[in-house]
ZAVO-329266 format. One record per residue (C-alpha): residue number from 1; residue in one letter; chain; y, x, z. Coordinates in Angstrom, 2 decimals. Layout:
residues N
[node NUM A A [Y X Z]],
...
//
This chain:
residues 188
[node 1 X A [46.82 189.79 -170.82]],
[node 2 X A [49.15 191.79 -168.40]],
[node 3 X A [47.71 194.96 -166.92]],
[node 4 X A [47.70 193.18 -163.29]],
[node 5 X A [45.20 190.66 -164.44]],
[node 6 X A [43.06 193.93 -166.41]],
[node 7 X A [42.32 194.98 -163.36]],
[node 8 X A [41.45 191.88 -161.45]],
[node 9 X A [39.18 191.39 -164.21]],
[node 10 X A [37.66 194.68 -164.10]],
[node 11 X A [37.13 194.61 -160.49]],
[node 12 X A [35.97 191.02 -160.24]],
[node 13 X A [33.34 191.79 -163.02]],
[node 14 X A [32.53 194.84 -161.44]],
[node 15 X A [31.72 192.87 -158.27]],
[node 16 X A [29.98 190.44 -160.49]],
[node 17 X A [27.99 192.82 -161.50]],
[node 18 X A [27.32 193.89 -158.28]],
[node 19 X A [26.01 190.83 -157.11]],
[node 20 X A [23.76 190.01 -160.38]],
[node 21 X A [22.02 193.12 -158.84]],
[node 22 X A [21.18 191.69 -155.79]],
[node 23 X A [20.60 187.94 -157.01]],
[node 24 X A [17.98 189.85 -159.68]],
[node 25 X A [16.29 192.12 -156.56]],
[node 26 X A [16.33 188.89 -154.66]],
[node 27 X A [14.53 187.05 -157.57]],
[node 28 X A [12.26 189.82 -158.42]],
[node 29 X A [11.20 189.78 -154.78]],
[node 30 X A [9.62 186.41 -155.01]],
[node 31 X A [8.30 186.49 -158.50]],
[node 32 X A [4.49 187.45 -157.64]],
[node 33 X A [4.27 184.35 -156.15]],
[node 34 X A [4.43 182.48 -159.38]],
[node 35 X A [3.14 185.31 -161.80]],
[node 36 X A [0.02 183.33 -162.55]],
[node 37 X A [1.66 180.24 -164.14]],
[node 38 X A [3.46 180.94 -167.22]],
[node 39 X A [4.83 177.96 -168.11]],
[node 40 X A [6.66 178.22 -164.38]],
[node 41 X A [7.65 181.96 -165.39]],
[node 42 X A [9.19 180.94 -168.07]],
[node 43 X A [11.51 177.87 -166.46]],
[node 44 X A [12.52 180.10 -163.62]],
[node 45 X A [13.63 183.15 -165.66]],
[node 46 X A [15.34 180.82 -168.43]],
[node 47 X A [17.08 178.88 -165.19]],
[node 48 X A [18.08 182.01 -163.59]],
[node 49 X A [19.57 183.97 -166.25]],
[node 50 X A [20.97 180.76 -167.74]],
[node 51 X A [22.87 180.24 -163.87]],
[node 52 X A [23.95 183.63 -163.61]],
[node 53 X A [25.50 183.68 -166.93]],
[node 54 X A [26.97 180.44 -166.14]],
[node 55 X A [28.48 181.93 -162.87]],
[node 56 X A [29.76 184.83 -164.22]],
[node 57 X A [32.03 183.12 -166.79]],
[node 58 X A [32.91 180.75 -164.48]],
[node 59 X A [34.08 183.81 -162.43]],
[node 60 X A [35.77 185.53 -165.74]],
[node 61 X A [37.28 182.15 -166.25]],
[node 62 X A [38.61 181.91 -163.27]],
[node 63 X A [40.46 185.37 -163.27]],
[node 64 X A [41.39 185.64 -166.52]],
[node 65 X A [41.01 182.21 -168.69]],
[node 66 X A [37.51 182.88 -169.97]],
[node 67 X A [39.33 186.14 -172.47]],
[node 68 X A [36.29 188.25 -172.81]],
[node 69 X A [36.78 191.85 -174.24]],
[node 70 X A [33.76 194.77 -174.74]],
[node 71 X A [35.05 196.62 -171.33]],
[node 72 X A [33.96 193.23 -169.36]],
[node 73 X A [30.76 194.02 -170.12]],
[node 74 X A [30.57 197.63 -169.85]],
[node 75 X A [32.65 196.43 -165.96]],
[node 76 X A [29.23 194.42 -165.64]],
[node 77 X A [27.18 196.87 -166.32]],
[node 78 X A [28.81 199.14 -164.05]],
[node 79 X A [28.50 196.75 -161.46]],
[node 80 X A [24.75 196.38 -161.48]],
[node 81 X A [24.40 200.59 -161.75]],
[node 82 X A [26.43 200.50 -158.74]],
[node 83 X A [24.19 198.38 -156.79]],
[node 84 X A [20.91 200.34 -157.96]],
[node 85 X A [22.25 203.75 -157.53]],
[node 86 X A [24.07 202.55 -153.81]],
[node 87 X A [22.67 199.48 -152.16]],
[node 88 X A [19.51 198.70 -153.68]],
[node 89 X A [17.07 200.37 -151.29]],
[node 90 X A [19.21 199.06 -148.30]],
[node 91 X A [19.23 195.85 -149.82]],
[node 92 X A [15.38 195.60 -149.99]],
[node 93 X A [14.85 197.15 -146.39]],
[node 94 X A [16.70 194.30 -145.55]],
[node 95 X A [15.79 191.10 -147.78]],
[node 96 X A [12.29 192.21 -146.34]],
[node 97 X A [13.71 191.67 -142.53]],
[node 98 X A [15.36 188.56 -143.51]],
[node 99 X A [12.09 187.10 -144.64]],
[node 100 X A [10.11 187.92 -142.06]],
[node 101 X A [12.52 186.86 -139.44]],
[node 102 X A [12.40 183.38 -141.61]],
[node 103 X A [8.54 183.12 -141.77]],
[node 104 X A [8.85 184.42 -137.71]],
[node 105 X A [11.32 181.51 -137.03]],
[node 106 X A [9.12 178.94 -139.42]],
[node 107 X A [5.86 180.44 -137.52]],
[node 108 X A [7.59 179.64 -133.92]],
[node 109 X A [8.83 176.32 -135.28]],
[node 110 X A [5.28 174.92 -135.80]],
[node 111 X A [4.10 176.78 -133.08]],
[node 112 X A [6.83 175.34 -131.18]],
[node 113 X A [7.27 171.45 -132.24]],
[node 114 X A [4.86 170.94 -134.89]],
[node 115 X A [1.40 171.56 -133.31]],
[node 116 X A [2.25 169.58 -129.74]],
[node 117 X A [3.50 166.44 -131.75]],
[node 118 X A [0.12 166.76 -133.88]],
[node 119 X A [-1.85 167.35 -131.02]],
[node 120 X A [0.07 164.47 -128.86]],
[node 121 X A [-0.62 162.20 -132.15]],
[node 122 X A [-4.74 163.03 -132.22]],
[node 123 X A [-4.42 162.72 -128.21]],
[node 124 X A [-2.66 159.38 -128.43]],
[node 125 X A [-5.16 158.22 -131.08]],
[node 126 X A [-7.83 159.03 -129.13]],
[node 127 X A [-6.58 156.96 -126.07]],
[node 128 X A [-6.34 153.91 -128.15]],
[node 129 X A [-9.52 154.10 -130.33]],
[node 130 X A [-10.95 154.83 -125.99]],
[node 131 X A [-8.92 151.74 -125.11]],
[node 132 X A [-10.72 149.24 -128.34]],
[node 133 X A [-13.89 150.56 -127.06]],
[node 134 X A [-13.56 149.57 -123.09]],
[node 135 X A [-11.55 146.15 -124.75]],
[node 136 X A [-14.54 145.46 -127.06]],
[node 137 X A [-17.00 146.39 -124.38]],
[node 138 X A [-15.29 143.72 -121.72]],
[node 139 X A [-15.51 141.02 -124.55]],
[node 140 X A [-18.98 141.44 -125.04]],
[node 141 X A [-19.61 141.34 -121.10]],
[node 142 X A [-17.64 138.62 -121.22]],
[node 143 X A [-19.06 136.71 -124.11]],
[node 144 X A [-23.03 137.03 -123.55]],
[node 145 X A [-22.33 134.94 -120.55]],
[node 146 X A [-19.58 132.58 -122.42]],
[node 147 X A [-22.65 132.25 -124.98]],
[node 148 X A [-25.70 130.94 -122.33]],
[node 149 X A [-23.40 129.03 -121.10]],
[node 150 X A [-22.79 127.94 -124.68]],
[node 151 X A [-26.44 127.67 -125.45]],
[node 152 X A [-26.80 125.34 -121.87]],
[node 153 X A [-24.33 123.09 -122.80]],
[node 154 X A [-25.61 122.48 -126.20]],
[node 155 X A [-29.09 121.51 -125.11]],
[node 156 X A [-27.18 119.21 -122.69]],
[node 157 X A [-25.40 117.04 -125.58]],
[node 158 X A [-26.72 114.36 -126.84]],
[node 159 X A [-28.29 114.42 -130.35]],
[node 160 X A [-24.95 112.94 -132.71]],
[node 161 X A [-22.64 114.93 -131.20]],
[node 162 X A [-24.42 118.05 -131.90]],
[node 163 X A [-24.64 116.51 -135.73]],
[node 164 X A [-21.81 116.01 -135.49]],
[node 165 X A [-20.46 119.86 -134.23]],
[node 166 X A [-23.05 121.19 -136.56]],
[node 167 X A [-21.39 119.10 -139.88]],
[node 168 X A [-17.82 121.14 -138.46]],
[node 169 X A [-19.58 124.50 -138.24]],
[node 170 X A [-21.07 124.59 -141.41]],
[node 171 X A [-17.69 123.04 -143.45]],
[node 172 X A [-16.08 126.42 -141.71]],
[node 173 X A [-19.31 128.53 -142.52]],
[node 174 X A [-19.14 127.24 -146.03]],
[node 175 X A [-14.74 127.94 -146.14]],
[node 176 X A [-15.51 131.44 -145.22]],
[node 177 X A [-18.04 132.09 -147.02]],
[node 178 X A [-15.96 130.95 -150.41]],
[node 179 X A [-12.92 132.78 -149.18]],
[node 180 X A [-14.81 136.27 -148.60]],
[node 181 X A [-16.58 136.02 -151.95]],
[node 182 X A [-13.35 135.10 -153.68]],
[node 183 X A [-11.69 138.33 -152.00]],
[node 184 X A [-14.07 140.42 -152.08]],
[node 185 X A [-15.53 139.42 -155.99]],
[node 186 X A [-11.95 139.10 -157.35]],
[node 187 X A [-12.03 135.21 -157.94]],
[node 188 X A [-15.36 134.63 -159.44]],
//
């Protein structure tokens, strides 16, 4: 390994370092949200360390062919002591404004679109379920009149016709009846 490439790696693993800091402040920021299931502790800090080891060698491999020597790590190392001596309390001051500008945003999003298109839904719901009630109300004004009528015309017939009407009613009575039992009973 030329001395050129030393010090790529050195830097680039110092940098690496660097941002391992922030990725583990940025991860540590969000952990008491999941403190109280272990078995979800335990997948998130295997997957993160597992990724940031990944990404790290990936990086190492990319600058120097994956050679890895003990000043890498002590670059690493230096890297992360950077960030917590230097940026970390900047860092935090402003992760924190990040996320509340996000749950601000998300906040003035469903403020925003959300709640209207739920209230517009319940609104438009409400129109229709007004609109089955006025249709169901002008059938039955319509139908109690339909139905004397009915009942006037019936007394009117003469005696085998109505036999005759009653035989066709009670074939689609009996139909019915055998088709909601079978639905309803499962086929019995």
């Amino acid at each position: 390994m030329t001395l050129n490439i030393q010090f790529i790696t050195m830097l680039s693993m110092v940098l690496g370092g660097f941002y391992l800091g922030v990725a583990y402040e940025t991860y540590r920021h969000f952990t008491p949200y999941w403190k109280h299931r272990p078995f979800f502790v335990y997948f998130l800090e295997t997957s993160f360390w597992l990724s940031q080891t990944g990404l790290l060698f990936f990086l190492l491999y990319k600058v120097n062919a994956g050679e890895l020597r003990l000043y890498i790590f002590f670059a690493c190392l230096l890297g992360f002591s950077i960030y917590q001596v230097v940026a970390a309390p900047i860092y935090r001051k402003i992760l924190d404004y990040i996320i509340r500008m996000t749950v601000m945003i998300l906040r003035m999003f469903h403020a925003i679109l959300i709640r209207p298109l739920i209230w517009l839904f319940s609104f438009s719901l409400s129109i229709l379920r007004f609109i089955g009630r006025v249709v169901q109300g002008m059938f039955s004004i319509v139908l109690i009149p339909m139905k004397g009528l009915g009942q006037f015309v019936y007394r009117l017939l003469p005696v085998k016709i109505i036999r005759k009407i009653k035989g066709v009613y009670s074939t689609i009575e009996n139909i019915y009846n055998r088709a909601k039992a079978f639905i309803f009973k499962g086929g019995e």
